[in-house]
C-alpha positions as CSV (number, residue, x, y, z in Angstrom):
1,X,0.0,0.0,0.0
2,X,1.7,3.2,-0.5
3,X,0.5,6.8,1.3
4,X,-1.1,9.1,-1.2
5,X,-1.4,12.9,-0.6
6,X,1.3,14.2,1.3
7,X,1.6,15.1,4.9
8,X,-0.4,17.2,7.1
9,X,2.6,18.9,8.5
10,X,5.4,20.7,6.9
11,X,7.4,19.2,10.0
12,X,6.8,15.4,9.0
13,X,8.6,13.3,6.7
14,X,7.5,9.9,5.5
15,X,10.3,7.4,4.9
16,X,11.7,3.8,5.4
17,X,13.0,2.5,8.6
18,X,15.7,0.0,8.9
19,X,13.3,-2.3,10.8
20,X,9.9,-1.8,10.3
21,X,8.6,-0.5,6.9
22,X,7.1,3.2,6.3
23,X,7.4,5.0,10.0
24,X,6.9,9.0,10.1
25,X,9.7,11.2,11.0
26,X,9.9,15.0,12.6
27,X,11.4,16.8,9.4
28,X,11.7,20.0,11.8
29,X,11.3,20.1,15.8
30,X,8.1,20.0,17.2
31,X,7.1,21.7,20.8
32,X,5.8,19.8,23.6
33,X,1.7,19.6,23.6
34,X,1.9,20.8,19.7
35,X,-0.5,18.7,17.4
36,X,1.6,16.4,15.4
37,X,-1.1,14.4,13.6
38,X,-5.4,14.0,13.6
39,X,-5.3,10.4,13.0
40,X,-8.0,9.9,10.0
41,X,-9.9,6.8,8.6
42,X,-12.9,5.2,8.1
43,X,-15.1,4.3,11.7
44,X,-16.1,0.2,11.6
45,X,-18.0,-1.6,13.7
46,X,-15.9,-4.1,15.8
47,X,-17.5,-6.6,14.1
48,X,-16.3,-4.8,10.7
49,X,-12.9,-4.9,12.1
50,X,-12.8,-8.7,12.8
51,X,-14.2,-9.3,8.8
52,X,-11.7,-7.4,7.7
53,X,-8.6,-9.1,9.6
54,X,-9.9,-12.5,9.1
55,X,-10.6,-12.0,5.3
56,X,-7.0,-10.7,5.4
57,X,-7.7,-6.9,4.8
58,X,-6.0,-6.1,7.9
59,X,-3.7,-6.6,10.2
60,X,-4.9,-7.0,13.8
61,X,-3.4,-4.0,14.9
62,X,-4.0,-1.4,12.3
63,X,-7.3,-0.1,13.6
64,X,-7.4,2.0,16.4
65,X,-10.1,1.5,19.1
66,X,-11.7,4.8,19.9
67,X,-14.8,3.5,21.7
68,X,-16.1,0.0,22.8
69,X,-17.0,-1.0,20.1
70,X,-15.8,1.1,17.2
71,X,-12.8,1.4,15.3
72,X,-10.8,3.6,13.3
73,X,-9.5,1.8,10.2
74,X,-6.5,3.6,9.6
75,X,-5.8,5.7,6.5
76,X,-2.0,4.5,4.9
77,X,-0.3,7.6,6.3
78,X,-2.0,7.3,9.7
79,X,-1.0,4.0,10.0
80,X,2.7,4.7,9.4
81,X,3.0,6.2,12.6
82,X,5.2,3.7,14.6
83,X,4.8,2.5,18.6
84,X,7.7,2.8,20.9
85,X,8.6,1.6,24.2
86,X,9.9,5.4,24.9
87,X,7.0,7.3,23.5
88,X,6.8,11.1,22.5
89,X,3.7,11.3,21.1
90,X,0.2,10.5,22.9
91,X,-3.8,10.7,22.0
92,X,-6.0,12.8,23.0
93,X,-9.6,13.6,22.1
94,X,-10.7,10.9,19.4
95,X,-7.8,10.6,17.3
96,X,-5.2,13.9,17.8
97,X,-1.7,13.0,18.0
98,X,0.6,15.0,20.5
99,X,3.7,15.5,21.5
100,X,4.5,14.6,24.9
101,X,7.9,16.5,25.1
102,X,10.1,18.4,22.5
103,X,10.8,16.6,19.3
């Protein structure tokens, strides 16, 4: 799947990692509490979600929950937004990506 459009941001910059495909960079620094990212996609059903990963659509842990029973399905540059164990970005509100400290 490749990302269409571009990014949000001017300070974002979409590129390979050595380890774990597409991730999303800081191209410039970002302040603690600034907005990085709204994470956007389609909302599913959880049982939407489950069709989709067992028909092989997705991947178990591309949707994000956002209620108890609703997803969102990720968009491709959403999605390229990798976890760490040392996070500096958080979520607030439904889908708004933060940082947690200066990037």
């Amino acid at each position: 799947m490749g990302i269409t459009g571009s990014c949000q941001s001017p300070q974002l910059k979409i590129r390979n990692t050595k380890k774990y495909g597409l991730g999303v960079f800081a191209g410039e620094n970002i302040k603690h509490g600034q907005i990085i990212h709204v994470l956007n996609g389609e909302i599913i059903s959880l049982e939407e979600c489950i069709r989709r990963v067992k028909e092989g659509g997705e991947i178990a842990d591309d949707p994000l929950q956002i209620g108890l029973a609703l997803y969102l399905d990720l968009d491709d540059l959403s999605r390229a937004f990798n976890h760490s164990c040392e996070p500096n970005a958080g979520l607030r509100k439904r889908s708004e990506l933060f940082a947690l400290r200066d990037i």
